[in-house]
Biotite code that builds the C-alpha atoms (Angstrom):
import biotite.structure as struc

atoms = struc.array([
    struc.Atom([146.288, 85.731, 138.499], chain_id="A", res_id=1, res_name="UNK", atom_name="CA", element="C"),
    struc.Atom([144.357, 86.250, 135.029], chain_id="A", res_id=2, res_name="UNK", atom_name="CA", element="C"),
    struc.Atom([144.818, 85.276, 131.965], chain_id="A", res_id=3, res_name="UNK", atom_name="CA", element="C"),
    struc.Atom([143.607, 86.680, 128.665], chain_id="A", res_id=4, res_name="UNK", atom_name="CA", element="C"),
    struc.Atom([143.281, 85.568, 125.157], chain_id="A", res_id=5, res_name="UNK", atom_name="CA", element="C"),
    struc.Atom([141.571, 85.609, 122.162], chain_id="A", res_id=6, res_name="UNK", atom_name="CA", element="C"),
    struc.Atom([141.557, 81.818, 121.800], chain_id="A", res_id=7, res_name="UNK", atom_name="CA", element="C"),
    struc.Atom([138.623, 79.776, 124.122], chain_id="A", res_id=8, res_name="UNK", atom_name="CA", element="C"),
    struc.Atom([139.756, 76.477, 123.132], chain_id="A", res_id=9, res_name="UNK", atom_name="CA", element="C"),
    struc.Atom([143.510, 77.116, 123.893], chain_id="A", res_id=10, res_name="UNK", atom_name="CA", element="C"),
    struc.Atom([143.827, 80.313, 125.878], chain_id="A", res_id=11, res_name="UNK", atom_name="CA", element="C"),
    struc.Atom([140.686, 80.636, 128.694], chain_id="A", res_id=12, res_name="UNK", atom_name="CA", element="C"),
    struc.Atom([140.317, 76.752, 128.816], chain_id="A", res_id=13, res_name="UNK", atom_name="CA", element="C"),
    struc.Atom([143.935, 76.345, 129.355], chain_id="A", res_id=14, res_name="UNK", atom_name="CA", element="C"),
    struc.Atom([144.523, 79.038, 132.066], chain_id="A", res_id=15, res_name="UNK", atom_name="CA", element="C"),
    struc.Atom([141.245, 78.191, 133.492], chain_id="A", res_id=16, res_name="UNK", atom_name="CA", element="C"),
    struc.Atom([142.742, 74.302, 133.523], chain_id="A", res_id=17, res_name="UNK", atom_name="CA", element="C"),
    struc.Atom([146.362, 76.042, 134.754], chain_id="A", res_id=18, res_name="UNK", atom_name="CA", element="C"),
    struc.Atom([144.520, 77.517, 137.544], chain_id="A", res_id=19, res_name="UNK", atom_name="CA", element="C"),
    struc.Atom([144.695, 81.299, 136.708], chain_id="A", res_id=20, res_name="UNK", atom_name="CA", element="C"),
    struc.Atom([141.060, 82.940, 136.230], chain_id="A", res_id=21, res_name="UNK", atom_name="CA", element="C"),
    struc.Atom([140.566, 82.521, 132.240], chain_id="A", res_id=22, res_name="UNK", atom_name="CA", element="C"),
    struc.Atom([139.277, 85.732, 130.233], chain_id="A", res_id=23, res_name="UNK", atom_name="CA", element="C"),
    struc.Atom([138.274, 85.192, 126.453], chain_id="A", res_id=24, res_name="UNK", atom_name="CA", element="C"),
    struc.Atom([138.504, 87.928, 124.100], chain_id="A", res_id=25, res_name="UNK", atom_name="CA", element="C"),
    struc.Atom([135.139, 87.407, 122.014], chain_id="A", res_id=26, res_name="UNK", atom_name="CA", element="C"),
    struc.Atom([135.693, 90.758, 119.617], chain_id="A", res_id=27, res_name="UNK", atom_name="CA", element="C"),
    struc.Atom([134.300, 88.780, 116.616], chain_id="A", res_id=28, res_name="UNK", atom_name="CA", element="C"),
    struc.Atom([131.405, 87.850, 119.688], chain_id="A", res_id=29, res_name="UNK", atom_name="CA", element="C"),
    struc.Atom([131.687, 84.004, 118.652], chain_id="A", res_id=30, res_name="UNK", atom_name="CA", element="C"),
    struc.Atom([130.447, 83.325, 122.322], chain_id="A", res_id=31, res_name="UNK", atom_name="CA", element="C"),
    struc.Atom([126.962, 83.387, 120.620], chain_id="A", res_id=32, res_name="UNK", atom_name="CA", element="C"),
    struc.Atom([127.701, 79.940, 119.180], chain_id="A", res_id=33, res_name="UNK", atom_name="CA", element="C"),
    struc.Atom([129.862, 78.351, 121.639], chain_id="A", res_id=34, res_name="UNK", atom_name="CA", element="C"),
    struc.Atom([129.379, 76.991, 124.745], chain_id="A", res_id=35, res_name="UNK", atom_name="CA", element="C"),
    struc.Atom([131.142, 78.637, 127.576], chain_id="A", res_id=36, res_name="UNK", atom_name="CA", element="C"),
    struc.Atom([132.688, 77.659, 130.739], chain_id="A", res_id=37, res_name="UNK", atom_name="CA", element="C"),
    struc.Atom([131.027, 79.348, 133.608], chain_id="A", res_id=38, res_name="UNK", atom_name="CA", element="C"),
    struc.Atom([134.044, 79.988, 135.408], chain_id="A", res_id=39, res_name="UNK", atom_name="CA", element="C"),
    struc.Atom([135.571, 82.091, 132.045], chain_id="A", res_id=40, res_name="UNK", atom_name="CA", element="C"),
    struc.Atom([134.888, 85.713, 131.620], chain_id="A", res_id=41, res_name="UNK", atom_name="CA", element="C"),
    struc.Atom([134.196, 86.547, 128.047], chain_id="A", res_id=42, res_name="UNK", atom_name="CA", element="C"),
    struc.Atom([135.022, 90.064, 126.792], chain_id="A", res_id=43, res_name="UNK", atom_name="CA", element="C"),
    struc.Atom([134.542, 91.959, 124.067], chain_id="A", res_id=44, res_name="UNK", atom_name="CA", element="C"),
    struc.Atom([137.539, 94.352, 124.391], chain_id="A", res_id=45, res_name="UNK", atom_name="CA", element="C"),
    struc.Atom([140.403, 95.017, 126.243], chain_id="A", res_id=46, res_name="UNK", atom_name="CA", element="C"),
    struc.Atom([138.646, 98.501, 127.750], chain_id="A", res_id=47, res_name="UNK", atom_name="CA", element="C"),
    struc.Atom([136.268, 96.312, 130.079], chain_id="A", res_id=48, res_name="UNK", atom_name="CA", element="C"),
    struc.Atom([139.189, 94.895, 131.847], chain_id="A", res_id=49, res_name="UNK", atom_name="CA", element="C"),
    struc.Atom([140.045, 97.286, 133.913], chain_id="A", res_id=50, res_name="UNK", atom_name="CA", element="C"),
    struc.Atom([136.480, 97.516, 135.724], chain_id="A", res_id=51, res_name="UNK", atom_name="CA", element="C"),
    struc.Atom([136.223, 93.794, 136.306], chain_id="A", res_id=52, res_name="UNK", atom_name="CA", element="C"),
    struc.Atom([140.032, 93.580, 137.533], chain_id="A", res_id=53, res_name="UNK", atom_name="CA", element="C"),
    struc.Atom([139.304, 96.668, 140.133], chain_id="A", res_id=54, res_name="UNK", atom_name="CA", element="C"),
    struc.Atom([135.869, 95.238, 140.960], chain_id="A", res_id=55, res_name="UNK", atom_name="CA", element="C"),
    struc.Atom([137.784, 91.119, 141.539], chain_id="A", res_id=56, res_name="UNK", atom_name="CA", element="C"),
    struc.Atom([140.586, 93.073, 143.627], chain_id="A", res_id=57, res_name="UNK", atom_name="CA", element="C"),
    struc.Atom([137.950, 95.100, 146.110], chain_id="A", res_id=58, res_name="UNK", atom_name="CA", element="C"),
    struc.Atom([135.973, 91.317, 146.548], chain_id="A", res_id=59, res_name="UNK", atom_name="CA", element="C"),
    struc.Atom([139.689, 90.124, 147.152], chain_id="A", res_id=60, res_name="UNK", atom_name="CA", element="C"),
    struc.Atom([140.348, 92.402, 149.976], chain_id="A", res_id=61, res_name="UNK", atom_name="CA", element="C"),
    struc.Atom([136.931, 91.984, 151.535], chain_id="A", res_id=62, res_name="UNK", atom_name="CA", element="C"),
    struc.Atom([137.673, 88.348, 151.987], chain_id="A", res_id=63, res_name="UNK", atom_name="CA", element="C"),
    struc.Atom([140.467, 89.139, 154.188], chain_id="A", res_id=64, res_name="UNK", atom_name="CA", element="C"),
])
């Protein structure tokens, strides 16, 4: 299950801490001053999720 916000400190560290698979929504690209998590996607718009999402479900289904 993902999770996606537009908040590192309280939305991708906080699923990624809940257990989901954290996505941060960098549109102002703020990732170039913070330190990231490297288990948290950063994005830069809602368009790229559907690529990553079909790309983690085809890995999903290989692992079967």
């Amino acid at each position: 299950m993902a999770y996606i916000g537009d908040k590192y400190d309280t939305d991708a560290i906080g699923a990624h801490q809940a257990g989901l698979h954290g996505f941060w929504l960098d549109r102002a690209n703020d990732n170039a001053t913070t330190t990231v998590n490297a288990d948290i996607r950063v994005i830069h718009s809602l368009n790229e999720l559907q690529d990553i999402l079909t790309a983690r479900n085809s890995e999903l289904r290989l692992e079967c």
